[in-house]
Backbone atoms as SQL, in Angstrom:
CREATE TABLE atoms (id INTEGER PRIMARY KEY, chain TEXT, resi INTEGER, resn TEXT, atom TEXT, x REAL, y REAL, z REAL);
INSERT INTO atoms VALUES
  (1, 'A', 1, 'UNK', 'N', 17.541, 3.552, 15.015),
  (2, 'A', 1, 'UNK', 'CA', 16.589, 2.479, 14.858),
  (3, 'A', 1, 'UNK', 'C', 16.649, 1.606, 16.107),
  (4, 'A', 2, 'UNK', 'N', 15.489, 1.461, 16.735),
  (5, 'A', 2, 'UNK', 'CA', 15.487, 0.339, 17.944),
  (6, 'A', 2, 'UNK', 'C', 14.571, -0.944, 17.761),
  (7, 'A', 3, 'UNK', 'N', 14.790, -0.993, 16.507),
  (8, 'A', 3, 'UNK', 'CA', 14.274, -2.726, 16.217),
  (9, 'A', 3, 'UNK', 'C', 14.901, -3.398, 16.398),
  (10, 'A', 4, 'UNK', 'N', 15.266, -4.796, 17.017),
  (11, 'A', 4, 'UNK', 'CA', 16.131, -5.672, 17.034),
  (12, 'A', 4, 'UNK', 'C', 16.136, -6.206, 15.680),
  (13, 'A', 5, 'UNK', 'N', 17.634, -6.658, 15.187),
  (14, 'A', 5, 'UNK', 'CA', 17.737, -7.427, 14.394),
  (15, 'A', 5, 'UNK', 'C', 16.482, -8.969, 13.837),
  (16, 'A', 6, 'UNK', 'N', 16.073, -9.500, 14.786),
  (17, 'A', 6, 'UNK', 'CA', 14.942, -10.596, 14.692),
  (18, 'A', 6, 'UNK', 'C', 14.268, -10.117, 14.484),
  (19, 'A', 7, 'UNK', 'N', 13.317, -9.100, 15.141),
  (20, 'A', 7, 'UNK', 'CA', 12.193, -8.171, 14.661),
  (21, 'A', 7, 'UNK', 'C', 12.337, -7.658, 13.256),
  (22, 'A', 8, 'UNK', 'N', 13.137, -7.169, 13.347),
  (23, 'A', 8, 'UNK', 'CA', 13.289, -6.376, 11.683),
  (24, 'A', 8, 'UNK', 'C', 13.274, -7.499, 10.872),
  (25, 'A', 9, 'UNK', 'N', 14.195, -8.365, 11.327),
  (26, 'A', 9, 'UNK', 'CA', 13.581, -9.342, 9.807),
  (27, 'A', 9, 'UNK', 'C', 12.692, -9.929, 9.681),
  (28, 'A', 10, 'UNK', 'N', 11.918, -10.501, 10.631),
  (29, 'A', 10, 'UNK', 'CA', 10.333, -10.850, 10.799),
  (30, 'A', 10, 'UNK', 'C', 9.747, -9.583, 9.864),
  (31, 'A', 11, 'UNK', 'N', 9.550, -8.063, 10.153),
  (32, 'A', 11, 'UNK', 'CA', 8.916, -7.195, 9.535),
  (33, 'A', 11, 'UNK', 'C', 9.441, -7.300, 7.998),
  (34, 'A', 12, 'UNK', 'N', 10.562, -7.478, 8.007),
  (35, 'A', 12, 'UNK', 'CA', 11.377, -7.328, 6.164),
  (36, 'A', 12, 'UNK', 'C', 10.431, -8.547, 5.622),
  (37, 'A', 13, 'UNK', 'N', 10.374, -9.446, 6.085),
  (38, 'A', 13, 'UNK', 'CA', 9.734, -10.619, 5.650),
  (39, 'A', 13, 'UNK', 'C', 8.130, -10.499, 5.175),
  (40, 'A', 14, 'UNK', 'N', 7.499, -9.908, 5.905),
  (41, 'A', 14, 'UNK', 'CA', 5.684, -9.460, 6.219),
  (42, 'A', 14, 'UNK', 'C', 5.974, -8.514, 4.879),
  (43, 'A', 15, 'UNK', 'N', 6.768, -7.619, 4.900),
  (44, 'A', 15, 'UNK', 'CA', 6.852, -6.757, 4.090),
  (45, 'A', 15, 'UNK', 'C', 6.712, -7.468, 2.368),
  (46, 'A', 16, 'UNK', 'N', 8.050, -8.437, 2.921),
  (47, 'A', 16, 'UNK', 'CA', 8.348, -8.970, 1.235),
  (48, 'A', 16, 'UNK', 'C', 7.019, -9.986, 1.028),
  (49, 'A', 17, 'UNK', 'N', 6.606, -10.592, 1.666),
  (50, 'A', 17, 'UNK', 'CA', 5.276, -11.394, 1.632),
  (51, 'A', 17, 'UNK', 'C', 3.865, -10.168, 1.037),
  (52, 'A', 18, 'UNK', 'N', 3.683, -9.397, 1.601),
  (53, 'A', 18, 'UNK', 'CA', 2.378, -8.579, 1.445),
  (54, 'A', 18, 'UNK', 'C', 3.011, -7.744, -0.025),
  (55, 'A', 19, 'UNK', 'N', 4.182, -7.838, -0.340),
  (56, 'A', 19, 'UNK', 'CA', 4.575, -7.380, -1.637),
  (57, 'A', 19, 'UNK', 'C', 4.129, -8.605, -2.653),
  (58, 'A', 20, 'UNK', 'N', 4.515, -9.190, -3.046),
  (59, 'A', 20, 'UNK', 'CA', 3.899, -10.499, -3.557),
  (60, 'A', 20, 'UNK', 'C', 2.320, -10.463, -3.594),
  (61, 'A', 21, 'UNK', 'N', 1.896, -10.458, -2.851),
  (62, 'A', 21, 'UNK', 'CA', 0.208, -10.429, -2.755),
  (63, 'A', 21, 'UNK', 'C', -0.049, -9.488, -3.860),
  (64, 'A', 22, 'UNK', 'N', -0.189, -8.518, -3.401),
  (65, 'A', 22, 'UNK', 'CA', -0.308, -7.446, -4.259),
  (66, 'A', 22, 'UNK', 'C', 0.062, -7.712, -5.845),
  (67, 'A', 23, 'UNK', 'N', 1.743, -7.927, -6.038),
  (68, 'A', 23, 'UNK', 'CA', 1.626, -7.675, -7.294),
  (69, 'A', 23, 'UNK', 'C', 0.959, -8.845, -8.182),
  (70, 'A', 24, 'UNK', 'N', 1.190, -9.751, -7.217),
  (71, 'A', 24, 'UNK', 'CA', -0.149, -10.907, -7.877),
  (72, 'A', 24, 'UNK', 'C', -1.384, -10.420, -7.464),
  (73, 'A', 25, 'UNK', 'N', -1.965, -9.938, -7.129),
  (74, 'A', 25, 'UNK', 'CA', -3.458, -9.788, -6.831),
  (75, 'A', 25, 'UNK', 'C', -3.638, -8.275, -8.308),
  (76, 'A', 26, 'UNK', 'N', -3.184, -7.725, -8.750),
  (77, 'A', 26, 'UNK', 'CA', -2.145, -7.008, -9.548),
  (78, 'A', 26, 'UNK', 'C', -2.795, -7.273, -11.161),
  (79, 'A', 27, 'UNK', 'N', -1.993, -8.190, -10.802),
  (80, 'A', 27, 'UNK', 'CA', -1.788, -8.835, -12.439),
  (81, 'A', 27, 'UNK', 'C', -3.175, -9.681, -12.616),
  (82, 'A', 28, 'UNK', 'N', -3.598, -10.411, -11.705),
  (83, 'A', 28, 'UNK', 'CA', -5.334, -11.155, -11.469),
  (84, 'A', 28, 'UNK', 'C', -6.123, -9.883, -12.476),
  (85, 'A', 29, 'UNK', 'N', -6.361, -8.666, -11.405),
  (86, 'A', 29, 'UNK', 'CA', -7.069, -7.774, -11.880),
  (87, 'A', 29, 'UNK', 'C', -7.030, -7.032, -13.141),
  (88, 'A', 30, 'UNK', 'N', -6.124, -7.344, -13.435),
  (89, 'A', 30, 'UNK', 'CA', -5.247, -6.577, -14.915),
  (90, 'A', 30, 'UNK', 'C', -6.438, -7.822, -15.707),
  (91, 'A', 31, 'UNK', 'N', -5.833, -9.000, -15.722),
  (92, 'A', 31, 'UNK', 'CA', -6.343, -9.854, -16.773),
  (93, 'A', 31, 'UNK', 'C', -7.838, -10.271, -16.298),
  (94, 'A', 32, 'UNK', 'N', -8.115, -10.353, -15.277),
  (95, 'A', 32, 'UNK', 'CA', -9.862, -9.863, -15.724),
  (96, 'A', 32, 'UNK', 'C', -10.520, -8.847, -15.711),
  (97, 'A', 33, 'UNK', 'N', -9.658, -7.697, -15.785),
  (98, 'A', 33, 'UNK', 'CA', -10.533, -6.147, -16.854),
  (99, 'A', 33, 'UNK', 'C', -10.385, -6.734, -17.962),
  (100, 'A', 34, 'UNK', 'N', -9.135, -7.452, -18.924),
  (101, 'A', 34, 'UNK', 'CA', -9.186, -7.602, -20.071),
  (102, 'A', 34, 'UNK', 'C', -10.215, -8.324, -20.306),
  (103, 'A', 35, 'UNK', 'N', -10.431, -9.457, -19.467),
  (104, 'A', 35, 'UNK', 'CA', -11.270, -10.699, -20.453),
  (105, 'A', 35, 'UNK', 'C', -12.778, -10.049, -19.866),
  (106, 'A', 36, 'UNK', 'N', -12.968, -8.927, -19.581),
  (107, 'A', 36, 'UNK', 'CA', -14.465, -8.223, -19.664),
  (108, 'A', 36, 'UNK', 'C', -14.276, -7.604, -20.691),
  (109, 'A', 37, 'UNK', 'N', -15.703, -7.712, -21.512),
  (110, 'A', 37, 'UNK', 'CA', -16.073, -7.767, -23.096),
  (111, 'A', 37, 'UNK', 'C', -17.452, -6.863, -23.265),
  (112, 'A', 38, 'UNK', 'N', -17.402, -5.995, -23.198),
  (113, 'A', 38, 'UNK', 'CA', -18.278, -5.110, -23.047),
  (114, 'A', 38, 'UNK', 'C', -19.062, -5.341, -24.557),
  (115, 'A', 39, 'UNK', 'N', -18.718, -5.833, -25.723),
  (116, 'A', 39, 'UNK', 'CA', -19.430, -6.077, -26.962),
  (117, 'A', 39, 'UNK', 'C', -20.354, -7.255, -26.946),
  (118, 'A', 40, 'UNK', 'N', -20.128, -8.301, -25.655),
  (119, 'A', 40, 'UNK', 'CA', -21.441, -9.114, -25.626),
  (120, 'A', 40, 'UNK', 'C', -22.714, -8.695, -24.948),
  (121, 'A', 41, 'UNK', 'N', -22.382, -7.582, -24.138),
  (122, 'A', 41, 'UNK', 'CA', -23.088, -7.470, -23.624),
  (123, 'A', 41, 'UNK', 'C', -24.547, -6.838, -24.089),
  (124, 'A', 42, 'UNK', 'N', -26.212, -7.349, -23.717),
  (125, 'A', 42, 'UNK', 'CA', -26.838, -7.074, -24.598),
  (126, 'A', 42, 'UNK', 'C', -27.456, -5.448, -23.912),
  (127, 'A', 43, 'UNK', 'N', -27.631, -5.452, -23.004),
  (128, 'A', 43, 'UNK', 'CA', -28.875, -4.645, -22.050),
  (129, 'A', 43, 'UNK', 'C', -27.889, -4.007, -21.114),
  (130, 'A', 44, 'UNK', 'N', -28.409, -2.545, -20.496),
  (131, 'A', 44, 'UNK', 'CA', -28.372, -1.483, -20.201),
  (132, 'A', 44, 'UNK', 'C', -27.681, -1.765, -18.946),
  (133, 'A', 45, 'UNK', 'N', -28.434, -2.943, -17.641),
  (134, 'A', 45, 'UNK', 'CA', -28.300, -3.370, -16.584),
  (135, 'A', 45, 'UNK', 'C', -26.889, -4.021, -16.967),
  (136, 'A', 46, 'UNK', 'N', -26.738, -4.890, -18.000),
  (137, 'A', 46, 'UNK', 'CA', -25.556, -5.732, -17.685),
  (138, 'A', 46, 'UNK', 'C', -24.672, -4.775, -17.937),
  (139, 'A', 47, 'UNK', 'N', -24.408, -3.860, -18.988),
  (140, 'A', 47, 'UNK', 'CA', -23.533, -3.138, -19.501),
  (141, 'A', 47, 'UNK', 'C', -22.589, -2.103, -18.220),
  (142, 'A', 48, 'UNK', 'N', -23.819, -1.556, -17.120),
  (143, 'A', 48, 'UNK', 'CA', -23.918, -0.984, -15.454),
  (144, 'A', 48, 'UNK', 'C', -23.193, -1.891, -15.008),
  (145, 'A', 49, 'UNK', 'N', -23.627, -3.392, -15.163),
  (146, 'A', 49, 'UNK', 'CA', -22.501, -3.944, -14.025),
  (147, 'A', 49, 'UNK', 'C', -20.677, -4.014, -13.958),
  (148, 'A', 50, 'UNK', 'N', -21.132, -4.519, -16.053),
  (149, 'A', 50, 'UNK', 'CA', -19.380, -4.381, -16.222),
  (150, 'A', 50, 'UNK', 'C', -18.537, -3.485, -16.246),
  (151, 'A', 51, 'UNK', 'N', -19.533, -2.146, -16.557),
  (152, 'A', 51, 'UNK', 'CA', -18.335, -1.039, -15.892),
  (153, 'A', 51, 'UNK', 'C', -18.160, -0.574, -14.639),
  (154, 'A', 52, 'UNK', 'N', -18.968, -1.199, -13.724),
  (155, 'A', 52, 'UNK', 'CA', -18.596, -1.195, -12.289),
  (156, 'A', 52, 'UNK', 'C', -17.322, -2.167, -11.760),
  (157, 'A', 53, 'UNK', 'N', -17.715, -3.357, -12.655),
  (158, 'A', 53, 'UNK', 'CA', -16.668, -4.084, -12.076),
  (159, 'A', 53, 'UNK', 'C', -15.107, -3.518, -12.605),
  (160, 'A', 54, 'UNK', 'N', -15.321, -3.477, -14.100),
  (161, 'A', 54, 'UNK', 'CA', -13.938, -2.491, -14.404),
  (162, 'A', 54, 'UNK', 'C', -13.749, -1.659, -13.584),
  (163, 'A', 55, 'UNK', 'N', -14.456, -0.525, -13.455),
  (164, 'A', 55, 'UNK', 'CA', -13.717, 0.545, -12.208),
  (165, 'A', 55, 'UNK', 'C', -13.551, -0.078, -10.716),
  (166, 'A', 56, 'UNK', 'N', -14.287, -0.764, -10.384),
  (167, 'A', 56, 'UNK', 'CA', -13.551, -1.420, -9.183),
  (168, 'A', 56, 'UNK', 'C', -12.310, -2.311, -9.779),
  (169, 'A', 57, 'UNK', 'N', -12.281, -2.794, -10.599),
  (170, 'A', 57, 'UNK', 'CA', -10.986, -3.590, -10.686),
  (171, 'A', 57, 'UNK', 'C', -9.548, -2.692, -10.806),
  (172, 'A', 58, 'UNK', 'N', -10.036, -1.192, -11.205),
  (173, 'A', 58, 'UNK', 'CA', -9.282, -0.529, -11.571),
  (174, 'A', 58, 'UNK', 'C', -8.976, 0.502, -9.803),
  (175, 'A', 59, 'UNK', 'N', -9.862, 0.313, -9.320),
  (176, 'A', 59, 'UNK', 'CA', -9.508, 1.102, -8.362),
  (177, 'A', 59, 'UNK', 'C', -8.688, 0.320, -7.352),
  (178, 'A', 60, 'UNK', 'N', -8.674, -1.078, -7.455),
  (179, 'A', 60, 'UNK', 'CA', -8.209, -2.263, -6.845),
  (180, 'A', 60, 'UNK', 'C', -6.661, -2.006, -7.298),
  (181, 'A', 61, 'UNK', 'N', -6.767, -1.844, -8.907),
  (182, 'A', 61, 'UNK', 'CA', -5.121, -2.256, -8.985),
  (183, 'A', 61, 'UNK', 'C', -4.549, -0.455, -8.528),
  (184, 'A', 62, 'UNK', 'N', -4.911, 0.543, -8.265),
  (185, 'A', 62, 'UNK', 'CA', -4.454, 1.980, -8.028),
  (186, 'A', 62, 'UNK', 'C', -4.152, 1.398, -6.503),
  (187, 'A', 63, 'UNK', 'N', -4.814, 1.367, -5.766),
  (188, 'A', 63, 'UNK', 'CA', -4.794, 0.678, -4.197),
  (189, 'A', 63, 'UNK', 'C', -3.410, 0.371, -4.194),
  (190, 'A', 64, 'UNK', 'N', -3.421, -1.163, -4.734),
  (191, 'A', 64, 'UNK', 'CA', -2.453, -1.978, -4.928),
  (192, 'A', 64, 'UNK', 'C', -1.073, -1.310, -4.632),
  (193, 'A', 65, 'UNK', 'N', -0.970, -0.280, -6.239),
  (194, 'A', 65, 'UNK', 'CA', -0.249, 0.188, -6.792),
  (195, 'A', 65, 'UNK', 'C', 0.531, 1.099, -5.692),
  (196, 'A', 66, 'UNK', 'N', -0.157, 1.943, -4.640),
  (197, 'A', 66, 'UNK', 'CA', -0.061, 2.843, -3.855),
  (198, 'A', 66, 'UNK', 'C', 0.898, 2.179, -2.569),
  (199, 'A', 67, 'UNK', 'N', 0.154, 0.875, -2.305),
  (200, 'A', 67, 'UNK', 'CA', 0.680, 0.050, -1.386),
  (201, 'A', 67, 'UNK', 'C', 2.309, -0.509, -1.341),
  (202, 'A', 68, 'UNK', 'N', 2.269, -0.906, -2.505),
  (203, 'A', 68, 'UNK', 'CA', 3.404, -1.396, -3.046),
  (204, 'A', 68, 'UNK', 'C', 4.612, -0.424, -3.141),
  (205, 'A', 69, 'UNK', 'N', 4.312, 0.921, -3.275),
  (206, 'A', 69, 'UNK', 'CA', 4.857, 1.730, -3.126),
  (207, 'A', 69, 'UNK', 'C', 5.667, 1.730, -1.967),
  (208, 'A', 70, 'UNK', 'N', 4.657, 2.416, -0.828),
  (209, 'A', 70, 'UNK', 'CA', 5.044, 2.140, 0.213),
  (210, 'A', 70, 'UNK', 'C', 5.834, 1.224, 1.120),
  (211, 'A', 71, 'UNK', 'N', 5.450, 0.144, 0.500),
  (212, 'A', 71, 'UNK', 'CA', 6.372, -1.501, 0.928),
  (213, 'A', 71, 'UNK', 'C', 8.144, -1.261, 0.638),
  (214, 'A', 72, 'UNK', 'N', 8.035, -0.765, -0.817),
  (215, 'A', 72, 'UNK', 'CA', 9.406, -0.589, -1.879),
  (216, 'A', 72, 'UNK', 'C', 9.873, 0.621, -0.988),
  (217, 'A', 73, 'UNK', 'N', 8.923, 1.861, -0.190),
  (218, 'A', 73, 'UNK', 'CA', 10.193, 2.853, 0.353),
  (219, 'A', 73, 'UNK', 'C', 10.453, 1.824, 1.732),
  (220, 'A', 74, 'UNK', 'N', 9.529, 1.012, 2.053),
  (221, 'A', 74, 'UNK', 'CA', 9.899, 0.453, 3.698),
  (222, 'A', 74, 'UNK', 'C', 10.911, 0.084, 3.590),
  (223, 'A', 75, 'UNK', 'N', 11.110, -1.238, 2.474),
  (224, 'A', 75, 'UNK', 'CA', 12.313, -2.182, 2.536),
  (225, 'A', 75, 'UNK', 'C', 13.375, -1.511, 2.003),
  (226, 'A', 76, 'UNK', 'N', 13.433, -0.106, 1.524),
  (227, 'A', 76, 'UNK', 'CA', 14.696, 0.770, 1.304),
  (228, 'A', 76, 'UNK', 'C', 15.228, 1.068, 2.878),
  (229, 'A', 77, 'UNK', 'N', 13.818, 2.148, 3.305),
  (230, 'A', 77, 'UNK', 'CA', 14.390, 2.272, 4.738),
  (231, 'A', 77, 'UNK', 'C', 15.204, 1.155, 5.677),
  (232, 'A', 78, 'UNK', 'N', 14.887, -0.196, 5.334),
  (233, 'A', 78, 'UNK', 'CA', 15.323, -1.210, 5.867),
  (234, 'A', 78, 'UNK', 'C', 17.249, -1.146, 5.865),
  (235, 'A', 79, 'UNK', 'N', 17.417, -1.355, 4.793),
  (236, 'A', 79, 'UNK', 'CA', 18.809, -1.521, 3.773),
  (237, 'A', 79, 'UNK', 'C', 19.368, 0.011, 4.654),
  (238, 'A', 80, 'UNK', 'N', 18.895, 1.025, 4.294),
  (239, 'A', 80, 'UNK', 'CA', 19.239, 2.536, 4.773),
  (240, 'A', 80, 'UNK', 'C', 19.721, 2.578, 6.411),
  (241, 'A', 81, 'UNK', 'N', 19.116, 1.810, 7.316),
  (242, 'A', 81, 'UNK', 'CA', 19.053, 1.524, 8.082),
  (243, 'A', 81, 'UNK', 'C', 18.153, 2.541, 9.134),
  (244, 'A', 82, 'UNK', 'N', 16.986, 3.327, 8.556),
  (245, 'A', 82, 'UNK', 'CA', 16.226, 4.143, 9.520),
  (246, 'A', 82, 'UNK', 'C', 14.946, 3.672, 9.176),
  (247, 'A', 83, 'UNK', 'N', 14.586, 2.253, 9.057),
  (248, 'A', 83, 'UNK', 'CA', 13.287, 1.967, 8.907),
  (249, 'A', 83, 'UNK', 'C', 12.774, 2.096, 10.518),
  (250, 'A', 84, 'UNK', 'N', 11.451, 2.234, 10.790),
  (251, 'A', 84, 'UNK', 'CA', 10.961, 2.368, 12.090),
  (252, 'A', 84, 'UNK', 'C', 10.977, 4.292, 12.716),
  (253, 'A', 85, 'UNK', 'N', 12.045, 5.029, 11.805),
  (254, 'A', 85, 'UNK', 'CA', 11.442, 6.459, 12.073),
  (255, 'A', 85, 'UNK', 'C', 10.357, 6.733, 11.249),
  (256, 'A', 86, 'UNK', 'N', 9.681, 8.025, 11.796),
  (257, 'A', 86, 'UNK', 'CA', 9.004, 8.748, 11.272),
  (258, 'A', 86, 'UNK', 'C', 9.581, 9.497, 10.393),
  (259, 'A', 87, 'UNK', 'N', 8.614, 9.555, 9.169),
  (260, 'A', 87, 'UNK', 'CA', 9.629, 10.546, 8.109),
  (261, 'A', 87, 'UNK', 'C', 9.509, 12.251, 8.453),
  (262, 'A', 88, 'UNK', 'N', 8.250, 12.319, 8.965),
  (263, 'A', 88, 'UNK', 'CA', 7.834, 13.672, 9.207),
  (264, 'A', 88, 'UNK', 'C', 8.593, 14.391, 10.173),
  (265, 'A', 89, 'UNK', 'N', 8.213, 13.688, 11.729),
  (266, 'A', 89, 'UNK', 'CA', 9.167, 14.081, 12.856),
  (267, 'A', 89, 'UNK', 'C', 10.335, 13.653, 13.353),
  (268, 'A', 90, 'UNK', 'N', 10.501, 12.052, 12.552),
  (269, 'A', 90, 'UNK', 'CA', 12.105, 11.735, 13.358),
  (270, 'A', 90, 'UNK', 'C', 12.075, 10.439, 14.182),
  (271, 'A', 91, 'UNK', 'N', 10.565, 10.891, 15.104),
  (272, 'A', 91, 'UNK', 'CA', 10.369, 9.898, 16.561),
  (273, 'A', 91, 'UNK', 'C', 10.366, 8.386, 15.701),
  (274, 'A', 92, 'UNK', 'N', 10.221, 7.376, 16.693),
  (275, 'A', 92, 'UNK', 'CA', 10.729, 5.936, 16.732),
  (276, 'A', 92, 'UNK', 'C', 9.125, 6.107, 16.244),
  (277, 'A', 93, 'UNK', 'N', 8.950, 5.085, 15.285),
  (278, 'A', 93, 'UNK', 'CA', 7.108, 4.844, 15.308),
  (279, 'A', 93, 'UNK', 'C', 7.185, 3.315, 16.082),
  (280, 'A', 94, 'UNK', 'N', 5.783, 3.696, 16.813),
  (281, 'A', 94, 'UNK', 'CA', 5.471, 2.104, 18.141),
  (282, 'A', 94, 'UNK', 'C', 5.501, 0.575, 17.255),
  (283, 'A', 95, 'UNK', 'N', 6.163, 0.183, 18.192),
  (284, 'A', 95, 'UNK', 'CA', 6.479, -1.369, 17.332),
  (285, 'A', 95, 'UNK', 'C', 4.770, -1.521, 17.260),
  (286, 'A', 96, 'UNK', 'N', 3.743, -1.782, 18.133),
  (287, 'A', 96, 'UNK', 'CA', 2.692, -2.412, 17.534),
  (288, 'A', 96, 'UNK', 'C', 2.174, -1.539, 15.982),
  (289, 'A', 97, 'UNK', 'N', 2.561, -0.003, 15.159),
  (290, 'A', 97, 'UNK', 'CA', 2.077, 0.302, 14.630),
  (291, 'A', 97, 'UNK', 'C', 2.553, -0.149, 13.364),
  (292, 'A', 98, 'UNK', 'N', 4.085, -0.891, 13.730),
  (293, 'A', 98, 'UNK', 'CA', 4.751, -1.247, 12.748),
  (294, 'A', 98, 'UNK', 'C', 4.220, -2.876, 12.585),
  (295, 'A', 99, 'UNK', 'N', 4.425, -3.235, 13.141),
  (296, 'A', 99, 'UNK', 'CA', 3.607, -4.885, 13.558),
  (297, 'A', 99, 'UNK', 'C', 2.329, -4.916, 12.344),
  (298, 'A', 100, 'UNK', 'N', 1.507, -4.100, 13.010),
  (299, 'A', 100, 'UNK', 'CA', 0.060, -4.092, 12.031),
  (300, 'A', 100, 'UNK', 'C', 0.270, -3.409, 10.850),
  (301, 'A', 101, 'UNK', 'N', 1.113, -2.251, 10.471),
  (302, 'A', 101, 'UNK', 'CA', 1.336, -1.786, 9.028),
  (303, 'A', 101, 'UNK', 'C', 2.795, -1.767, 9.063),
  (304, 'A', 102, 'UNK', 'N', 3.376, -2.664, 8.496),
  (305, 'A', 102, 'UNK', 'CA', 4.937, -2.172, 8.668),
  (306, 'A', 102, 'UNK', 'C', 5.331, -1.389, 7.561),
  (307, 'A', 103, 'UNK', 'N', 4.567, -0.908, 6.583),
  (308, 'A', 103, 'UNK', 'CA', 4.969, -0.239, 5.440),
  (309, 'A', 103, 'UNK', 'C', 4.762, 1.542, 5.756),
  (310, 'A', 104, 'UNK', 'N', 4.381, 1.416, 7.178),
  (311, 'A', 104, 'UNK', 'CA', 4.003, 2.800, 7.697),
  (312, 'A', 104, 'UNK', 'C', 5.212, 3.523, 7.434),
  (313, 'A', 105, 'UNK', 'N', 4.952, 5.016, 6.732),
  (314, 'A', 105, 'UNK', 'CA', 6.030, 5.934, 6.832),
  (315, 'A', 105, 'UNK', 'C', 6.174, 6.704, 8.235),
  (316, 'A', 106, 'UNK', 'N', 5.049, 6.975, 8.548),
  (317, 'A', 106, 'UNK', 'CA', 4.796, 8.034, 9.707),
  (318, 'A', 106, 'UNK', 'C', 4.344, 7.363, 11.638),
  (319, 'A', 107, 'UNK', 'N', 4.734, 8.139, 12.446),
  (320, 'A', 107, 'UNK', 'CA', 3.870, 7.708, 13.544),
  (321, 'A', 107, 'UNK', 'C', 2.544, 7.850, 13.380),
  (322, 'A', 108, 'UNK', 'N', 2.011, 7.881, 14.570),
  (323, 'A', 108, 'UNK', 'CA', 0.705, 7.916, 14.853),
  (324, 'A', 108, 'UNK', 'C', -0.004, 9.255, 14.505),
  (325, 'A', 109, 'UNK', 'N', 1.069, 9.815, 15.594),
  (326, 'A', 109, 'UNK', 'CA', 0.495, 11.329, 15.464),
  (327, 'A', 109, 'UNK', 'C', 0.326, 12.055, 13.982),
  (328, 'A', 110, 'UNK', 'N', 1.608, 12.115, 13.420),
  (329, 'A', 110, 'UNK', 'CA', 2.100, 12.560, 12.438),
  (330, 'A', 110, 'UNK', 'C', 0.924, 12.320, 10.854),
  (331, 'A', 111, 'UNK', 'N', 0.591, 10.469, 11.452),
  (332, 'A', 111, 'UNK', 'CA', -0.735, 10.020, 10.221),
  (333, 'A', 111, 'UNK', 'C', -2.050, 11.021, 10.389),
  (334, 'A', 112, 'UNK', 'N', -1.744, 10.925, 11.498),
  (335, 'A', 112, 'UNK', 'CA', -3.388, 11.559, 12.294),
  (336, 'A', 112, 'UNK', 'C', -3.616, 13.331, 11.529),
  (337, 'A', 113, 'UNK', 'N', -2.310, 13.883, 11.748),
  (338, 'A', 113, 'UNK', 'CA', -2.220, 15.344, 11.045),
  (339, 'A', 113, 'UNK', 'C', -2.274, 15.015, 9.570),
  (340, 'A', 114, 'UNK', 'N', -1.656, 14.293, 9.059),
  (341, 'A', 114, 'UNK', 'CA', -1.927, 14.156, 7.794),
  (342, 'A', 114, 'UNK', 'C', -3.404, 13.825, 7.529),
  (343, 'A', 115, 'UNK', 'N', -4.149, 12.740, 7.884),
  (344, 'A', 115, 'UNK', 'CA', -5.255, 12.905, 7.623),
  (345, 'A', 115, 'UNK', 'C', -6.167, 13.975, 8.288),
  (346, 'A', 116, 'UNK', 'N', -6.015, 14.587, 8.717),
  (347, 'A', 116, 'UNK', 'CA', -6.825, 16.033, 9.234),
  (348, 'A', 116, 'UNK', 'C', -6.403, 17.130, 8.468),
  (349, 'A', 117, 'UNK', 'N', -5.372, 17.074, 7.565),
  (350, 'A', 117, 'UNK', 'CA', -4.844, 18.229, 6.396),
  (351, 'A', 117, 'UNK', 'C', -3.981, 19.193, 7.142),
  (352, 'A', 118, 'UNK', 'N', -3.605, 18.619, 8.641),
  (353, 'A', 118, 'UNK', 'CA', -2.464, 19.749, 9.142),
  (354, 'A', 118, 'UNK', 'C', -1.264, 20.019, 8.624),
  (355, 'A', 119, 'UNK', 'N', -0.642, 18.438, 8.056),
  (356, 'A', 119, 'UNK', 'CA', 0.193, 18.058, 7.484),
  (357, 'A', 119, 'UNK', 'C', 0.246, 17.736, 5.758),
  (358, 'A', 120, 'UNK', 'N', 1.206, 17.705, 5.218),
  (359, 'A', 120, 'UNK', 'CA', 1.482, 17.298, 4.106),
  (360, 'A', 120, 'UNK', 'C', 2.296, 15.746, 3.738),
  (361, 'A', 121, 'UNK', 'N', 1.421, 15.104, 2.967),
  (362, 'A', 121, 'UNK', 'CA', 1.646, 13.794, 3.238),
  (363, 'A', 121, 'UNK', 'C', 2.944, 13.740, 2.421),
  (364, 'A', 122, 'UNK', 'N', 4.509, 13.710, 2.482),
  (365, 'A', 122, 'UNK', 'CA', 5.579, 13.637, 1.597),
  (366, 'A', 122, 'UNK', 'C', 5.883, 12.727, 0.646),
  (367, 'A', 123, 'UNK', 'N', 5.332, 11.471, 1.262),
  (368, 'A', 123, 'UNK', 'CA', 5.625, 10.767, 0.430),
  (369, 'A', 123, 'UNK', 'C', 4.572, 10.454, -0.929),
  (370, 'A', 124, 'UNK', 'N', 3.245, 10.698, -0.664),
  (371, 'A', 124, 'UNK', 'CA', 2.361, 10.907, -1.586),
  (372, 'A', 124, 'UNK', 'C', 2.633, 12.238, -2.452),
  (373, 'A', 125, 'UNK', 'N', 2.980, 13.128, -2.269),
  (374, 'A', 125, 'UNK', 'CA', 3.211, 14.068, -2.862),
  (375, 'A', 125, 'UNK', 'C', 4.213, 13.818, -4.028),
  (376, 'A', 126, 'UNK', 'N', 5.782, 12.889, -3.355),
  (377, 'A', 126, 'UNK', 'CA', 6.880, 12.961, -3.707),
  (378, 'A', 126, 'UNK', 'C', 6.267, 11.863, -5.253);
């Protein structure tokens, strides 16, 4: 790992912060799918909207859910002490990629094959 100690905890921090968001942004969405009431609704149009908004609320908290994930293996890697490798190849991933996503498992390259289907994404799988 070639993060400095200050860096890393600046990132542990972003990490534990954007964790929070989530599981509050989380629980928001949870309780207004509930308090949508699909039995007041009178007409065809409104009935279209509220199950749009349910499935977006629902696709909001899957998001979430996915994210958070990711955060929970970062701040393991943290503790482990190989946060900042790549899980795939090994290599150091670039501080700016960690900066802007620090919950990144993979480098650059490595994301890039995964989203082109060269690769197998492990941790989604796992």
């Amino acid at each position: 790992m070639t993060q400095s100690s200050q860096n890393l905890r600046l990132l542990e921090d972003k990490l534990r912060q954007q964790q929070a968001i989530l599981e509050h942004s989380m629980v928001t969405a949870v309780q207004e799918g509930r308090q949508t009431n699909t039995d007041d609704i009178q007409d065809a149009a409104d009935q279209a909207v509220s199950s749009y908004q349910k499935e977006l609320l629902f696709t909001q908290g899957t998001n979430g859910h996915s994210q958070i994930g990711l955060i929970r293996l970062a701040l393991e890697r943290i503790q482990e002490g190989n946060y900042g490798e790549c899980l795939h190849c090994s290599t150091t991933i670039g501080a700016k990629r960690l900066e802007a996503l620090p919950w990144t498992p993979y480098c650059i390259d490595c994301q890039e094959k995964i989203e082109n289907g060269e690769i197998e994404d492990s941790v989604r799988a796992a």
